[in-house]
N, C-alpha and C positions, 0 to 999 in steps of 0.2 A: 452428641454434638458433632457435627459435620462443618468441615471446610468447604465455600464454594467460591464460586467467582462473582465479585462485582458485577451487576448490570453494569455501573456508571462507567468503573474505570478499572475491569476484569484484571485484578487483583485480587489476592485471598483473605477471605474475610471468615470467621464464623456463621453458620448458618442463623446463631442465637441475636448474635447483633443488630439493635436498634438499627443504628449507623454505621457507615462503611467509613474505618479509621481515617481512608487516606484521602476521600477524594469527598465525604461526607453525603453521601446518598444515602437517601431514610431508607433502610432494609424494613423498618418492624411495619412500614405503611402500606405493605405490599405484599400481596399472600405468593405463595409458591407459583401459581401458574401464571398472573403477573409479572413475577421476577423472571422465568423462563422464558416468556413474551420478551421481555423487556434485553434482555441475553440474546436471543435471536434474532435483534430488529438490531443490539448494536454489530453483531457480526456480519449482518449484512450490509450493513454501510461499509465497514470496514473491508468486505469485499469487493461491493462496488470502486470504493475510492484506489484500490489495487488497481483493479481493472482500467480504471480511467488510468493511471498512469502507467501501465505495460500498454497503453493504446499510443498513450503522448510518447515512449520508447520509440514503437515502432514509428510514428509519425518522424521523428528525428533519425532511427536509421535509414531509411528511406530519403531522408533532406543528405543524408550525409553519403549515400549512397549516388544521388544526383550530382552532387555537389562533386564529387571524385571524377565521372566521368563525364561531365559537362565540359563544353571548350570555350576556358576562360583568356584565350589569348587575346591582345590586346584588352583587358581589363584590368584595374588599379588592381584586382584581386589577384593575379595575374601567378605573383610569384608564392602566395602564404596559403592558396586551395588546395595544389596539391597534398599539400600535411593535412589541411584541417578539415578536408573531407573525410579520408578515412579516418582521424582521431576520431569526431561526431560519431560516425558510423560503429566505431567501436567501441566507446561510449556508450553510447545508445545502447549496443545489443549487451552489453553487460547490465544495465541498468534494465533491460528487458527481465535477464535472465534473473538476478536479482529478487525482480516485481515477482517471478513467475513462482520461484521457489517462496517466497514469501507467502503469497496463495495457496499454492499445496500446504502448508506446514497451518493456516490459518483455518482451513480444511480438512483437519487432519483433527484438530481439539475439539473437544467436546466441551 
């Protein structure tokens, strides 16, 4: 008897099991290569969806980066840019950084 991981909701389940305790996906309706199909279609979403958000990162450090050196004089905005440009910006690249080490580490399991 072997431990593997959920397709549905990669969690550890026994290889033997019908059904997957926690999230209820039929294991026994689906042969091995199936399930390993089924394993690598959801880690690639789960990559993709990474991806799209270290993209939305940089789209907001880049906003936050504009936003810093832009000349907001005379604008209502005038006196609260200075701060909340580089806050964004630094935001941003930590939520980058974040996304990025998320990925390696989702890349990294088998």
């Amino acid at each position: 008897m072997a431990i593997i991981n959920c397709p549905g909701c990669m969690k550890k389940v026994s290889d033997r099991a019908a059904v997957c305790e926690h999230c209820g996906f039929m294991l026994g309706a689906h042969d091995a290569e199936s399930l390993a199909r089924k394993a690598r279609t959801e880690r690639s979403i789960r990559v993709n969806k990474l991806v799209s958000q270290q993209m939305l990162a940089i789209v907001f450090f880049v906003a936050g980066i504009g936003a810093t050196f832009y000349d907001w004089s005379g604008s209502q905005f005038a006196a609260w840019m200075p701060i909340a440009g580089p806050a964004l910006a630094g935001a941003s690249f930590i939520w980058y950084l974040i996304t990025r080490a998320r990925i390696y580490w989702l890349k990294r399991q088998k």
